[in-house]
VOBA-1610 file (N, C-alpha, C; in pm, whole numbers, padded with zeros to 5 digits, always signed):
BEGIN
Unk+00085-00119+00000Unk+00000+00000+00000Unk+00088+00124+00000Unk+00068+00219-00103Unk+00139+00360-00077Unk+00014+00436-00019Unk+00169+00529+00051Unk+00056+00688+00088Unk+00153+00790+00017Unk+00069+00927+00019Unk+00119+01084+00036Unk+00305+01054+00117Unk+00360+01110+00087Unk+00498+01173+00115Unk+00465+01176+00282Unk+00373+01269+00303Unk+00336+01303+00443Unk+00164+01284+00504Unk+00144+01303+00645Unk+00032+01290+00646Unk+00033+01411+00742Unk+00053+01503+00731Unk+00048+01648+00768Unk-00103+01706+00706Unk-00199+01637+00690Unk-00321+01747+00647Unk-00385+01858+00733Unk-00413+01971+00721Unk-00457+02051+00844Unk-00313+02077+00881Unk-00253+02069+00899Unk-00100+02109+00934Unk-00015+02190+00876Unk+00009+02318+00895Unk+00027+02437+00788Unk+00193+02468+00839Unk+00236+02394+00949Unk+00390+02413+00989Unk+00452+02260+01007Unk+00609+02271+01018Unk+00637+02110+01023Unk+00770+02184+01109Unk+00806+02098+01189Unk+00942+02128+01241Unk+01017+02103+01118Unk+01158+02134+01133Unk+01266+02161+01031Unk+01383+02017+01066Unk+01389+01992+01195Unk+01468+01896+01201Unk+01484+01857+01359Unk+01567+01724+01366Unk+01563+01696+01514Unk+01703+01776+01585Unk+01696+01821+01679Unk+01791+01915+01766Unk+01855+01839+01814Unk+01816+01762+01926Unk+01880+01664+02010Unk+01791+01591+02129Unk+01835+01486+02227Unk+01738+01418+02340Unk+01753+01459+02433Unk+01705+01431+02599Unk+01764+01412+02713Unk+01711+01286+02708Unk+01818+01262+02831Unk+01814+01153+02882Unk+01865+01161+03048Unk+01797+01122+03150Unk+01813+01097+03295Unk+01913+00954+03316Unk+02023+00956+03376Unk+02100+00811+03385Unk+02121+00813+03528Unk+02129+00686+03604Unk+02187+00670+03727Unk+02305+00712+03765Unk+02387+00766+03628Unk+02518+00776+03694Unk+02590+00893+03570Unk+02621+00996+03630Unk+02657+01103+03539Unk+02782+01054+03474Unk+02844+01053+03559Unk+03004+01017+03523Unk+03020+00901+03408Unk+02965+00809+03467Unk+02986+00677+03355Unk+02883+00709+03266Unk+02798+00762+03234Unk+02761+00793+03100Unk+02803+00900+03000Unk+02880+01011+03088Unk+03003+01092+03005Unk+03108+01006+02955Unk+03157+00952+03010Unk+03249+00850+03007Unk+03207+00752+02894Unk+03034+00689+02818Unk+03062+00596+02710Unk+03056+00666+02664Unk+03021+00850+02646Unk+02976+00891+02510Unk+03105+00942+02440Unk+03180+01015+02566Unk+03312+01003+02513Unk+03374+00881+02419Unk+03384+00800+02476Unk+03454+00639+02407Unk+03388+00598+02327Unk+03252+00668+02274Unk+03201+00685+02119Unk+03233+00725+02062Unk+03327+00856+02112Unk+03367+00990+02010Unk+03314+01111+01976Unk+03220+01120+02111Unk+03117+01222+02118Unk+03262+01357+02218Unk+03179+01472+02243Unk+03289+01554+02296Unk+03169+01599+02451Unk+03165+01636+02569Unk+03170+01663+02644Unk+03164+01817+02687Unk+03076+01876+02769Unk+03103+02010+02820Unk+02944+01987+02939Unk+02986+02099+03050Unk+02898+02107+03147Unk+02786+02246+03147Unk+02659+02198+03173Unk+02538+02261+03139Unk+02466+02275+03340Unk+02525+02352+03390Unk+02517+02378+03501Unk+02521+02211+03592Unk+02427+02121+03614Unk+02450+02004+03696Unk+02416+01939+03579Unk+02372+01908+03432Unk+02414+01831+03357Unk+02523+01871+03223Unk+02515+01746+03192Unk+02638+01725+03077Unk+02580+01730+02910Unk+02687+01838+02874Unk+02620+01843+02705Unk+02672+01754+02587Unk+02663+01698+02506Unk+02734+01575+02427Unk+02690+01677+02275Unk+02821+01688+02231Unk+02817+01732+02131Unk+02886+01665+01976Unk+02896+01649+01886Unk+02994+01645+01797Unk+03102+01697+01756Unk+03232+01681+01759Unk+03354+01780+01749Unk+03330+01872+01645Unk+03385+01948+01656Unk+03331+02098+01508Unk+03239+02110+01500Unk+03100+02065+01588Unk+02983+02119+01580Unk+02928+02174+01707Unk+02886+02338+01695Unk+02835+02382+01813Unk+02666+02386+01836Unk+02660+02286+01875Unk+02531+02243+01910Unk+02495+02125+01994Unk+02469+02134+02115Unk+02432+02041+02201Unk+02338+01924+02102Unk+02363+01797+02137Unk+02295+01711+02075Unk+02227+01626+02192Unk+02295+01582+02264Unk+02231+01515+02389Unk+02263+01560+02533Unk+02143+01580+02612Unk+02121+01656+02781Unk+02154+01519+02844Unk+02278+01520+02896Unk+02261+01344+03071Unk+02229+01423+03165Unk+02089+01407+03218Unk+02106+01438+03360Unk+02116+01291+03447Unk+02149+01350+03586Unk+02141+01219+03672Unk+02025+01247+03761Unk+01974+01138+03776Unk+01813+01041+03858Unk+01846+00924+03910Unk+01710+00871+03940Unk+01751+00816+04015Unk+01743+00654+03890Unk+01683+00640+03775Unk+01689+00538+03704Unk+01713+00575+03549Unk+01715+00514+03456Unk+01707+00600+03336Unk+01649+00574+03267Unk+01591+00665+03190Unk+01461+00711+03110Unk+01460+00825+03052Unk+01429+00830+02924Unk+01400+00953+02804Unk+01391+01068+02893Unk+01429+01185+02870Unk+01385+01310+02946Unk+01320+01392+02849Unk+01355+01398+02693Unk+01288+01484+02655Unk+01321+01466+02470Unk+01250+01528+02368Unk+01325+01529+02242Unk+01287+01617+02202Unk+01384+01728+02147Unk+01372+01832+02125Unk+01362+01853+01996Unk+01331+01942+01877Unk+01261+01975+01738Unk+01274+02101+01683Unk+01342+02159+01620Unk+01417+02280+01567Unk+01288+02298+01498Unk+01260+02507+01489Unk+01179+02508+01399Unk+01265+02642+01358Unk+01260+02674+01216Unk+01346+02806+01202Unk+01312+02939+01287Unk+01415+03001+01282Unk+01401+03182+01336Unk+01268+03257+01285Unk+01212+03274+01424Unk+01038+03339+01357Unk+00987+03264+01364Unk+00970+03096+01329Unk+00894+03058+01317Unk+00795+02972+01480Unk+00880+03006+01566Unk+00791+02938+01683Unk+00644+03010+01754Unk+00605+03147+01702Unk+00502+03219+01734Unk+00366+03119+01663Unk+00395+03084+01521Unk+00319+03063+01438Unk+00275+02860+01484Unk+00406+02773+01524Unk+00411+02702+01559Unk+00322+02638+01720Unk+00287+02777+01802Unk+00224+02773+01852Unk+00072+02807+01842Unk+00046+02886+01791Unk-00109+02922+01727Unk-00105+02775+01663Unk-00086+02679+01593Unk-00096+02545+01545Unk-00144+02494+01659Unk-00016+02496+01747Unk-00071+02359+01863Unk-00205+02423+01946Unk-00199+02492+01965Unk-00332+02586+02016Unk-00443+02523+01976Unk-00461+02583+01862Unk-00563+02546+01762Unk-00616+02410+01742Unk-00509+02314+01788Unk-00486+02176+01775Unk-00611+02137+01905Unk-00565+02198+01988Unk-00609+02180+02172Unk-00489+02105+02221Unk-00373+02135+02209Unk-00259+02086+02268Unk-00203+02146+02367Unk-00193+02144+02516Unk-00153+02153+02603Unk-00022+02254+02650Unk+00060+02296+02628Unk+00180+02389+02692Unk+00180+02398+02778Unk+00331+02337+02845Unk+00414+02304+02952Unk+00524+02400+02996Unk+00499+02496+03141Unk+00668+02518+03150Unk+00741+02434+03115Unk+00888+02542+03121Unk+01005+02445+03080Unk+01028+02327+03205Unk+01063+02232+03214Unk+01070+02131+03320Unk+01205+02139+03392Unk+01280+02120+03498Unk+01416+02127+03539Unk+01467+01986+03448Unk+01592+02090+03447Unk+01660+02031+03311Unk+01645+02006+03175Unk+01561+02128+03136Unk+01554+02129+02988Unk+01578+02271+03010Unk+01648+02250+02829Unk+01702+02381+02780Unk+01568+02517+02770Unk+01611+02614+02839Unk+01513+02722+02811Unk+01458+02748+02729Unk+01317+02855+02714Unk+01254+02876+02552Unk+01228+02804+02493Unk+01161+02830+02405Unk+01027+02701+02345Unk+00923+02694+02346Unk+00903+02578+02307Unk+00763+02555+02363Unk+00780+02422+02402Unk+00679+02365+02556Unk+00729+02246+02565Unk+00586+02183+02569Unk+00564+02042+02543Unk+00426+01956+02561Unk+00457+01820+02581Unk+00370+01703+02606Unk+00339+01589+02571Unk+00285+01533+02488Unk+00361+01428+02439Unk+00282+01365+02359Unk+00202+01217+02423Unk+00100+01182+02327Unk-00025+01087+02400Unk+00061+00955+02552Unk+00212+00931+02515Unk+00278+00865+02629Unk+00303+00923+02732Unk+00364+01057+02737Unk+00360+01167+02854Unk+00489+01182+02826Unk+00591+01135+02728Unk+00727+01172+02654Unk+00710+01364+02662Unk+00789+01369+02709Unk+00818+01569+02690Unk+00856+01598+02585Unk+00830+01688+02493Unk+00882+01740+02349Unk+00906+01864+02333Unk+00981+01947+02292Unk+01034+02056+02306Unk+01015+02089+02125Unk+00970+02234+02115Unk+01034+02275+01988Unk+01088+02412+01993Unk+01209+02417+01961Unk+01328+02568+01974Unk+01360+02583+01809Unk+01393+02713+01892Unk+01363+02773+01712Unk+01557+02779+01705Unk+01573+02729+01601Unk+01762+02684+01550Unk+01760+02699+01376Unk+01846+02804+01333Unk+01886+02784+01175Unk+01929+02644+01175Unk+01923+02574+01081Unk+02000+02465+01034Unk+02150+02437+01012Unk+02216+02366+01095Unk+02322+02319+01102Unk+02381+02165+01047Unk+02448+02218+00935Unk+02484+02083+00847Unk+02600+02051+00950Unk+02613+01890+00870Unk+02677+01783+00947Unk+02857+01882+00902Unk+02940+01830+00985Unk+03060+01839+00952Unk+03101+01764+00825Unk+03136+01806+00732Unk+03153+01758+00610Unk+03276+01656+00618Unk+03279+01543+00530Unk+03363+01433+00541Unk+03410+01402+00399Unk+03516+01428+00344Unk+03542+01315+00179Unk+03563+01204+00201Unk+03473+01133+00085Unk+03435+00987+00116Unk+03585+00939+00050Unk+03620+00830+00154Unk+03770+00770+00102Unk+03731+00742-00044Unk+03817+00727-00163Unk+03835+00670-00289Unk+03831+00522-00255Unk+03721+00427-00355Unk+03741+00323-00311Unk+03749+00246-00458Unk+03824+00127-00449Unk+03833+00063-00597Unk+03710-00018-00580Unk+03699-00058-00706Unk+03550-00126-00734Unk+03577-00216-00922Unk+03524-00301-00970Unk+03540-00344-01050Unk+03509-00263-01183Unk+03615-00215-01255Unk+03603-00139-01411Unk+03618+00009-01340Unk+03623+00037-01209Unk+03644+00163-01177Unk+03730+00186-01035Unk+03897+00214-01062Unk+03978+00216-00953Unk+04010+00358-00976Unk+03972+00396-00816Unk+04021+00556-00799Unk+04129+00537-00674Unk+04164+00471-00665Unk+04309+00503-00500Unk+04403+00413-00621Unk+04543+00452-00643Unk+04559+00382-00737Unk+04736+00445-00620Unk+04828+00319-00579Unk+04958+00304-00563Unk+04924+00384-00405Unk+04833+00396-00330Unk+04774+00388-00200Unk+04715+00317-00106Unk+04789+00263-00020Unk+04744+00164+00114Unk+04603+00207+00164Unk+04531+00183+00136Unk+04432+00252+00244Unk+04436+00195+00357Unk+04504+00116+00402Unk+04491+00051+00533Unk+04589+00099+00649Unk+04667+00215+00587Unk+04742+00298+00619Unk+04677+00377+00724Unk+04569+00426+00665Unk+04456+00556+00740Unk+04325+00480+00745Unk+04334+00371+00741Unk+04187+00327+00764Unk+04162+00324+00941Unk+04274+00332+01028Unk+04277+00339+01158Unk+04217+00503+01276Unk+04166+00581+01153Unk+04178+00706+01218Unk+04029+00716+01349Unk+04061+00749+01507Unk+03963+00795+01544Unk+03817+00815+01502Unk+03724+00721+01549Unk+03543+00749+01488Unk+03541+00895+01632Unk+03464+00938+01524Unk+03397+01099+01510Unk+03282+01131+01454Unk+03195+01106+01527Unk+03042+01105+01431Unk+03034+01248+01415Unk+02968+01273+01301Unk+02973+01418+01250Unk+02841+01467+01299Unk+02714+01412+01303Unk+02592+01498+01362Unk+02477+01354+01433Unk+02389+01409+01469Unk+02283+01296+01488Unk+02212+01305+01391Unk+02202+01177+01372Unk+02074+01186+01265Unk+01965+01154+01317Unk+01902+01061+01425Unk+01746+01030+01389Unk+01745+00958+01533Unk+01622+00965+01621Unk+01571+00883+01744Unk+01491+00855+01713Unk+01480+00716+01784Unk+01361+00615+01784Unk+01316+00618+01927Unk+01165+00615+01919Unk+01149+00564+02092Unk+01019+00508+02090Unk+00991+00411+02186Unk+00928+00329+02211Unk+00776+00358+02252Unk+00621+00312+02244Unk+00561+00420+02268Unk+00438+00248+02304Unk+00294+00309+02308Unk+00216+00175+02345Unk+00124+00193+02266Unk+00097+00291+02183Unk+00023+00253+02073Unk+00098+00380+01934Unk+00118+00290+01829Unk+00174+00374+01728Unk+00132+00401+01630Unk+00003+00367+01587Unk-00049+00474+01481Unk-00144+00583+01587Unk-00127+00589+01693Unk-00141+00726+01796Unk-00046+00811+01802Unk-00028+00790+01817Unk+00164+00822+01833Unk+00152+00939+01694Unk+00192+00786+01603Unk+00229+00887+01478Unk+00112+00978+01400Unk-00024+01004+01440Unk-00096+01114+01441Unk-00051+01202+01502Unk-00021+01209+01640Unk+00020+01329+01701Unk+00119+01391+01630Unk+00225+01312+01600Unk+00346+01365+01590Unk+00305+01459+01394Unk+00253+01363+01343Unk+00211+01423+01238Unk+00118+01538+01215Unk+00012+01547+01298Unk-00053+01671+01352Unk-00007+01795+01373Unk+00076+01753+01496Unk+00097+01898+01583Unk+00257+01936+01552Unk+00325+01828+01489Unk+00471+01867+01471Unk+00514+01896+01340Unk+00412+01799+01255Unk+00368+01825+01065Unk+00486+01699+01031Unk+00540+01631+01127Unk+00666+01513+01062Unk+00557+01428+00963Unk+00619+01383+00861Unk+00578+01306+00758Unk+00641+01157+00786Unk+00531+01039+00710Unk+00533+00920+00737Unk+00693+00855+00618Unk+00745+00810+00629Unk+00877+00790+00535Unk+00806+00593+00504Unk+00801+00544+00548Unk+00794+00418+00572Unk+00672+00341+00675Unk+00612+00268+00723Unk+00596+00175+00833Unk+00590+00066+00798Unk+00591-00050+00933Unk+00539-00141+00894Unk+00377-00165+01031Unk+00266-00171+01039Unk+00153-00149+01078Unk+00166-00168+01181Unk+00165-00050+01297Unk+00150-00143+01431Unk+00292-00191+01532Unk+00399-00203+01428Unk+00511-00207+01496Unk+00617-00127+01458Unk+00633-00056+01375Unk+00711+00077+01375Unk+00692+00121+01280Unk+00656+00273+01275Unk+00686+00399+01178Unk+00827+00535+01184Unk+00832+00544+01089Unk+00953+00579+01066Unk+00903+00744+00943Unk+00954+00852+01044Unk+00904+00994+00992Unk+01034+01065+00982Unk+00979+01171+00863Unk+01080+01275+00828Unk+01046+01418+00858Unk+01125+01497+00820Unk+01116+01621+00818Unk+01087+01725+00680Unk+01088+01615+00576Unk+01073+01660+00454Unk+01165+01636+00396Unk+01210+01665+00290Unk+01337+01667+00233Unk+01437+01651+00288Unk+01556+01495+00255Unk+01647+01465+00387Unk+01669+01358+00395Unk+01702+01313+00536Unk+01675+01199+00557Unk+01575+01098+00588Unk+01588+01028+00495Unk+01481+00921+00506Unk+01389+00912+00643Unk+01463+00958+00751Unk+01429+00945+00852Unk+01472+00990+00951Unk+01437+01104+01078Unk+01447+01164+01133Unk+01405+01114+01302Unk+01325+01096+01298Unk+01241+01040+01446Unk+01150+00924+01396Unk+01143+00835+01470Unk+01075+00695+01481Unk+00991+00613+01607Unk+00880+00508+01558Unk+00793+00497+01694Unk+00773+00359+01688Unk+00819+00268+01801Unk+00861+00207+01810Unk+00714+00101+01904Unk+00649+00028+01890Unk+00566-00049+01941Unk+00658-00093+02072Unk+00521-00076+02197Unk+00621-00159+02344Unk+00481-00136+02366Unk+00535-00199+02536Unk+00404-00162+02675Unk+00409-00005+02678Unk+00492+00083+02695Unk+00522+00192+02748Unk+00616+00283+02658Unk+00639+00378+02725Unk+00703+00482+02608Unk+00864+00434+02722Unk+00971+00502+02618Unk+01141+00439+02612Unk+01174+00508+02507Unk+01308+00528+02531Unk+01427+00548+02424Unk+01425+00449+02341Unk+01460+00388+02225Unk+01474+00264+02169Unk+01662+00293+02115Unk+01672+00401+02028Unk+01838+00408+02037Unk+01832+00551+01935Unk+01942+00607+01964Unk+01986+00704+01896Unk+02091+00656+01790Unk+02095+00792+01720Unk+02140+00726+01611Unk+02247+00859+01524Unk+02418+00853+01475Unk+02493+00925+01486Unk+02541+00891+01352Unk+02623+01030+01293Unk+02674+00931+01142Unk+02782+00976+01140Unk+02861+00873+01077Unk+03016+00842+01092Unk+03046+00862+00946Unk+03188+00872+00899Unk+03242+00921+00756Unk+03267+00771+00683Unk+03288+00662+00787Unk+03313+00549+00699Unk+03267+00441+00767Unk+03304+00325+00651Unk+03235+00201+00731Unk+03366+00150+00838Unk+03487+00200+00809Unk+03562+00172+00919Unk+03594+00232+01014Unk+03492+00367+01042Unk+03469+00437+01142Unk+03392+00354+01263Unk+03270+00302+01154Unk+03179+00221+01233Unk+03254+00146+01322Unk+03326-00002+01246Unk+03401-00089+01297Unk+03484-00074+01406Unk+03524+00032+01393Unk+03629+00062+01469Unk+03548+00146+01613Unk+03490+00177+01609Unk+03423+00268+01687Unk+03353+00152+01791Unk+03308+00098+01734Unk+03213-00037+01836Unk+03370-00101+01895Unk+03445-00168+01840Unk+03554-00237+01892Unk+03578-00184+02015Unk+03630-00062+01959Unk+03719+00074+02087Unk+03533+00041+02223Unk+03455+00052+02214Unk+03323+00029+02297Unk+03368-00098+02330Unk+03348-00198+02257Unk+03316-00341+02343Unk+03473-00359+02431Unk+03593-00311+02345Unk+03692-00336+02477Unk+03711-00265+02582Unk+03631-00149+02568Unk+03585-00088+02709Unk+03466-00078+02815Unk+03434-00230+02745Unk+03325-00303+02853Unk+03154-00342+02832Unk+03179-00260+02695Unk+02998-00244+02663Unk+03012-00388+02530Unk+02967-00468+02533Unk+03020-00609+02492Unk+02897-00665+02393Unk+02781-00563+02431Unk+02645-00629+02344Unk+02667-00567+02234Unk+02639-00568+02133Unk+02619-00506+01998Unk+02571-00559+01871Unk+02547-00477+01767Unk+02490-00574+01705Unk+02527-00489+01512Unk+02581-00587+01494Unk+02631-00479+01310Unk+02718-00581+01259Unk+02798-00550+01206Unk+02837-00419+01075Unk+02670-00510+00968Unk+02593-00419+00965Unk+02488-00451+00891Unk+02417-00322+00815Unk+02347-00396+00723Unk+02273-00251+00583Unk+02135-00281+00623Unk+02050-00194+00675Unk+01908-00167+00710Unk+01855-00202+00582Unk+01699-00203+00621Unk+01581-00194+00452Unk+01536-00045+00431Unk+01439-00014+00580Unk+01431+00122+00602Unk+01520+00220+00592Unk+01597+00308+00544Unk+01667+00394+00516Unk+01782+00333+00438Unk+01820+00217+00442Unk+01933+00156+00386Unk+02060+00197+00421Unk+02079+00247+00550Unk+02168+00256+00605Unk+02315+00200+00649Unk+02381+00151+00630Unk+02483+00089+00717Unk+02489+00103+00878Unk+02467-00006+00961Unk+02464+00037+01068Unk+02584-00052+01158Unk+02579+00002+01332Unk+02653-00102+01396Unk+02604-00001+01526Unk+02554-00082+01591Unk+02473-00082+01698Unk+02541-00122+01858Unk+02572-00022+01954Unk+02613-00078+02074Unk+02509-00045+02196Unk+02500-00103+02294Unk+02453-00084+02385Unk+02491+00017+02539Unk+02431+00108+02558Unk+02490+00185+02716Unk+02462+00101+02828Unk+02550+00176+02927Unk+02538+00049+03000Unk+02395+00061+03098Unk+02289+00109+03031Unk+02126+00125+03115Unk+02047+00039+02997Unk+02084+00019+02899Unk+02014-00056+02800Unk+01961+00004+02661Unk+01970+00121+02660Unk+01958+00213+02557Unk+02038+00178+02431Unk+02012+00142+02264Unk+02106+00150+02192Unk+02127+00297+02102Unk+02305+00271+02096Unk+02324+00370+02026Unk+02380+00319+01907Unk+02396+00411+01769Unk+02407+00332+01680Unk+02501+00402+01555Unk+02599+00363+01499Unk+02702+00449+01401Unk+02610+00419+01252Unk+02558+00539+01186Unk+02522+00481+01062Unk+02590+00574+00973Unk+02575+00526+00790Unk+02635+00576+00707Unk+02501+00552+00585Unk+02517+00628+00486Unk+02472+00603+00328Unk+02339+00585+00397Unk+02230+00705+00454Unk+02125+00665+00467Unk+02040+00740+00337Unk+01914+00682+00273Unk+01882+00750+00176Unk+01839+00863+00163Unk+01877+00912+00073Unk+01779+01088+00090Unk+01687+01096-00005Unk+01558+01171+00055Unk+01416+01143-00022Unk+01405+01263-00021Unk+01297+01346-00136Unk+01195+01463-00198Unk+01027+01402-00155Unk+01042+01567-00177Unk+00888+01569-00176Unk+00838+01421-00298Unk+00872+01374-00376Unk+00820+01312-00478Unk+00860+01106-00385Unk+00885+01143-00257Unk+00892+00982-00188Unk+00798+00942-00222Unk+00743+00788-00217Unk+00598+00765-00205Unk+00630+00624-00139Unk+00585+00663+00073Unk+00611+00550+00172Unk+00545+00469+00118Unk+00564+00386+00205Unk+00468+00211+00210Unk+00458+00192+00303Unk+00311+00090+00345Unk+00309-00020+00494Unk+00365-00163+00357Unk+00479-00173+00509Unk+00548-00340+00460Unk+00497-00426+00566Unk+00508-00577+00532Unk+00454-00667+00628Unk+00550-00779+00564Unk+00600-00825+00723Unk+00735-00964+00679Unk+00835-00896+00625Unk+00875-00826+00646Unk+01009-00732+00618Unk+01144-00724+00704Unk+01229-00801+00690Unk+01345-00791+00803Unk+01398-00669+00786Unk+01424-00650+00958Unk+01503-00495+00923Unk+01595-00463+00870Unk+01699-00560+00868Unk+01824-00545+00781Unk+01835-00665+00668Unk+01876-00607+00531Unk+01909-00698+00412Unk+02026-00784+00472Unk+02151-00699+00591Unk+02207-00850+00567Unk+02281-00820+00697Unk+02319-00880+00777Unk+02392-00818+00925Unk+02395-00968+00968Unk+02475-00943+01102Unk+02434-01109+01212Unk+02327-01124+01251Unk+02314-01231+01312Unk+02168-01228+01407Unk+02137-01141+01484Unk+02035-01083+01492Unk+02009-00978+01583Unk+01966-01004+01725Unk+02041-00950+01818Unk+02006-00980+01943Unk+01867-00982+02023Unk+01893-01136+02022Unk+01675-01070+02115Unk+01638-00948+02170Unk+01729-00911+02255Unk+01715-00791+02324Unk+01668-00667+02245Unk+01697-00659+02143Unk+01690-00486+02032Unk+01559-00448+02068Unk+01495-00503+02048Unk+01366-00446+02087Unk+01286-00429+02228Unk+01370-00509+02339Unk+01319-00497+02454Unk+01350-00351+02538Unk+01197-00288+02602Unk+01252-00144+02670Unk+01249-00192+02815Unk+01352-00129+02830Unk+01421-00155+02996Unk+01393-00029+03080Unk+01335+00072+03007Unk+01263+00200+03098Unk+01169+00157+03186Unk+01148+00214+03296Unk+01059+00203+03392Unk+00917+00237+03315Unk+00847+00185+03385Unk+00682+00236+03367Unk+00632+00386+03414Unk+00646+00540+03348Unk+00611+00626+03384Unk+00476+00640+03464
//
């Protein structure tokens, strides 16, 4: 079955893109500590911690510490000017507005969605990824590295250049993805009925934010993009020999067609290095799939991927 690009009808604004999450952890320190040994960079936001991308000034992920861990919030860029108008929407909608909560970033506008997930939308110009040249790679009838080792520099530091896209877990998801399509204008990229949809921002990436079938609402995993596939590799290794041992990759998604490699924090949350995800126009035209593995080709996937280990709000 196809649909429309989007299902934004009645919806005259759309956020522009995803900003970044919070997240509440039991333990500040050791969760600075994996995001670092991801290759994320570090700085302090009065009693929490900001996780950024190197050469990029823009907070991507809030750790605060609690007493268990669980989603704190996902935040939604809408351009300069445009959050006055963004609110007359949700208004109009009958959507709710929330002070800001302790520990979220000031200004905005903040609400719930139908799980009681906090959502933020701040108004941010658009900030492209740190730009990367893709190594030269030989290929059959077409060699471009020609009297060059690449295995020379295939060792360099993973450095994810921006976030691309969160998934989180919710208890009913074609609810879910009305709201979000409603009041935020995200468009449908993909689903499969009932157990996950997968939305954009328009023009982009295939996929931006995602909703994930459970009992309850959860993080399901974030998701970061790296310059190569031996960024990936290398990036999980440098993780599992520093203790985080679950993972799950070097594998190519269906949905976005991504390259991925997937590790685990140590609260159960996955995080995930991707590359080559597709980019779609207004002229996409999603589908509901049924019997569709998520990835064309990877290892077995760990039972666990889909289990949420968040508490019951």
């Amino acid at each position: 079955m196809t649909m429309p690009m989007t299902t934004t009808k009645g919806c005259e604004m759309r956020v522009s893109g995803l900003l970044h999450y919070g997240l509440q952890v039991p333990d500040l320190s050791r969760a600075g500590q994996f995001y670092e040994d991801f290759g994320l960079t570090l700085s302090e936001r009065g009693s929490a911690l900001a996780v950024r991308c190197a050469g990029q000034e823009l907070d991507r992920t809030l750790l605060t510490e609690g007493p268990d861990k669980r989603l704190h919030h996902v935040a939604f860029a809408v351009s300069p000017g445009g959050l006055p108008g963004m609110q007359r929407q949700m208004e109009g909608l009958g959507v709710r507005l929330e002070d800001t909560p302790p520990a979220g970033p000031e200004g905005g506008l903040w609400l719930r969605d139908p799980d009681g997930n906090l959502v933020t939308v701040q108004e941010q110009s658009p900030l492209p990824a740190v730009p990367a040249a893709a190594p030269p790679m030989n290929v059959p009838g077409d060699h471009r590295r020609i009297d060059v080792a690449r295995w020379v520099d295939a060792d360099a530091p993973t450095r994810p250049r921006r976030l691309g896209h969160v998934l989180v877990f919710c208890s009913d998801v074609p609810r879910s993805e009305r709201f979000y399509s409603r009041v935020l204008g995200l468009g449908v990229s993909d689903r499969v009925p009932g157990v996950v949809t997968f939305m954009n921002c328009g023009p982009g990436d295939h996929h931006v934010f995602g909703l994930v079938q459970s009992t309850h609402a959860g993080l399901h995993h974030s998701s970061w993009e790296v310059a190569s596939v031996d960024e990936m590799v290398l990036g999980a290794r440098n993780l599992a020999d520093r203790g985080s041992r679950l993972g799950w990759g070097l594998g190519r998604h269906t949905f976005g067609s991504n390259f991925f490699h997937y590790i685990r924090d140590p609260w159960g949350s996955w995080v995930e290095y991707f590359l080559d995800m597709d980019q779609i126009t207004e002229n996409w035209t999603p589908r509901d799939w049924h019997d569709v593995p998520s990835a064309v080709w990877c290892p077995v996937r760990p039972d666990e991927f889909t289990h949420n280990l968040e508490p019951v709000q």
